[in-house]
TIKOL-364929 format. One record per residue (C-alpha): x, y, z; residue in one letter. Coordinates in steps of 0.2 Angstrom, whole numbers, padded with zeros to 4 digits, always signed. Each point is the difference from the previous one (the first is absolute). Last residue first. Layout:
! TIKOL-364929
XYZA;...
This chain:
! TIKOL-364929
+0534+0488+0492X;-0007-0008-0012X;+0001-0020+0003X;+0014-0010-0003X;+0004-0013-0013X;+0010+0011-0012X;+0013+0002+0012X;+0000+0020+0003X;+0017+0011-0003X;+0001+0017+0004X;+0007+0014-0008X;-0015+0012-0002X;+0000+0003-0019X;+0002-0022+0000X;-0013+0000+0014X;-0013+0010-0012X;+0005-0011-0015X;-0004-0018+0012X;-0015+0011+0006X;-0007+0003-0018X;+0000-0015-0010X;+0000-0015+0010X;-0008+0004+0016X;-0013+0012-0009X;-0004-0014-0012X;-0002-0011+0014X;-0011+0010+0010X;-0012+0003-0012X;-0005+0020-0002X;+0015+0003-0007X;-0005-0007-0020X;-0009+0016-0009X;+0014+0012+0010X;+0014-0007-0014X;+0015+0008+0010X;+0012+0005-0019X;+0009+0012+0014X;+0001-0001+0017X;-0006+0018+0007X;-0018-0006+0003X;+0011-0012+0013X;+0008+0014+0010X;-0012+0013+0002X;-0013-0014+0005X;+0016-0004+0014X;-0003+0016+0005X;-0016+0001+0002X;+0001-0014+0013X;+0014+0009+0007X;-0010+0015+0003X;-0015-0010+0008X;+0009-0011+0013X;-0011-0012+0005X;-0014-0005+0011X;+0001+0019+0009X;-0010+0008-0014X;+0003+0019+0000X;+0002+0004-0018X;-0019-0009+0000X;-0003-0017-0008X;-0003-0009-0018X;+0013+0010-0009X;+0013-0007+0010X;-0001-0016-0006X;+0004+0004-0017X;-0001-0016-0007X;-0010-0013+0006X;+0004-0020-0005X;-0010-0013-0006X;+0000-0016+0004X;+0012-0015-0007X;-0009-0012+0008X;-0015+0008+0001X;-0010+0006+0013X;-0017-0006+0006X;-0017+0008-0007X;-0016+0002+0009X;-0014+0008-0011X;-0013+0009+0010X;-0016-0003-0009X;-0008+0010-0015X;-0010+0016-0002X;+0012+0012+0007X;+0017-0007+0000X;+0011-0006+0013X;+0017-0006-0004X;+0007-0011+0017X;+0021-0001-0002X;+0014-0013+0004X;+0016+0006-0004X;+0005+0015-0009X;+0020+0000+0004X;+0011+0015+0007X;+0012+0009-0013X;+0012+0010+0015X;-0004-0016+0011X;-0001+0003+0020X;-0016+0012+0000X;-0013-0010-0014X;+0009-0017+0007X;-0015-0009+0002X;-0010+0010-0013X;-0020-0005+0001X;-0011+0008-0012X;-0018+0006+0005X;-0009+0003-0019X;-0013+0014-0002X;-0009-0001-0018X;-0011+0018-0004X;+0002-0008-0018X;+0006+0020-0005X;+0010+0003+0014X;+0008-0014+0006X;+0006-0001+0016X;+0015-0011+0006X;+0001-0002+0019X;+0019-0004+0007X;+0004-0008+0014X;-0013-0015+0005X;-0003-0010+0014X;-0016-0012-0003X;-0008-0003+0019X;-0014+0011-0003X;-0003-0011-0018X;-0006+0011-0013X;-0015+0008-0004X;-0001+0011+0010X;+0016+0007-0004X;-0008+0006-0017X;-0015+0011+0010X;+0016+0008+0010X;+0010+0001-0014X;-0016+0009-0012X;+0000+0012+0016X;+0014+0012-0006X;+0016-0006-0010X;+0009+0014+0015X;-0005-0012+0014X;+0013-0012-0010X;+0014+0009+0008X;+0007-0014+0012X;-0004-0013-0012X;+0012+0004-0012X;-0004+0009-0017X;+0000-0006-0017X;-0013+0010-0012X;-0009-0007-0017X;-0003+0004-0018X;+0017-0007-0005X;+0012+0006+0012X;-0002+0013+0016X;+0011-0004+0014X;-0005+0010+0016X;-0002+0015+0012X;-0005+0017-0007X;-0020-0007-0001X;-0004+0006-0018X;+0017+0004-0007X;+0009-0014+0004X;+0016-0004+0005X;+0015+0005-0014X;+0010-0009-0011X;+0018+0003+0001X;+0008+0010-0013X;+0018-0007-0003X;+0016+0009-0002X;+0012-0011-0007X;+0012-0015+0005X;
């Protein structure tokens, strides 16, 4: 496997996954997204637990994502979520059956996280984007990723995962 260049956190708060017109960053840091989080979140169910805050910066749209396994997995699942916009009602949505998965976990906290390890999150990144022929327009399922990337990173890795298991 090659050099990689690894994405890099965002330029506007330094903490954070920036894709498609919006950021990714975990709850811890969202004081960073300014007040529009707070006037979002109150919108929301208090008893809602949520991970990770998506903001958009052009619709001004503030979603409150819940990820279960956002520190134990390496690619953690989007599972339910609220959207808030703002000229329309909170939007509840539950999670799929084959959910969406984060990339790049580490990009969404600090170097000094303490829910994961933050090097080897990065460099597992490092190790996929390295793969070649990886068609990045389908990863975001978790199928897909299952199928087509993991079973070709663990093959690299020497390991061996029955096709019915979860990521590890």
């Amino acid at each position: 496997m090659g050099e990689v260049a690894l994405p890099k956190r965002s330029r506007r708060f330094g903490i954070g996954k920036e894709i498609a017109g919006a950021v990714y960053i975990h709850r811890a840091y969202q004081a960073m997204l300014g007040d529009c989080v707070l006037l979002a979140l109150a919108r929301v169910p208090t008893e809602f637990n949520y991970t990770i805050v998506k903001y958009g910066f052009r619709s001004g749209a503030v979603s409150f994502v819940f990820s279960p396994d956002f520190d134990t997995s390496p690619e953690p699942v989007v599972s339910d979520h609220w959207s808030v916009s703002l000229n329309a009602p909170a939007r509840f949505r539950r999670a799929l059956k084959d959910p969406y998965i984060y990339h790049h976990k580490w990009l969404m906290v600090s170097e000094d996280y303490e829910g994961f390890d933050v090097r080897e999150s990065r460099e597992r990144s490092r190790r996929w984007l390295a793969l070649p022929g990886i068609d990045l327009s389908r990863i975001g399922r978790q199928s897909f990723w299952a199928e087509h990337v993991l079973a070709r990173l663990d093959a690299c890795e020497g390991q061996v995962r029955s096709p019915h298991t979860d990521q590890t």
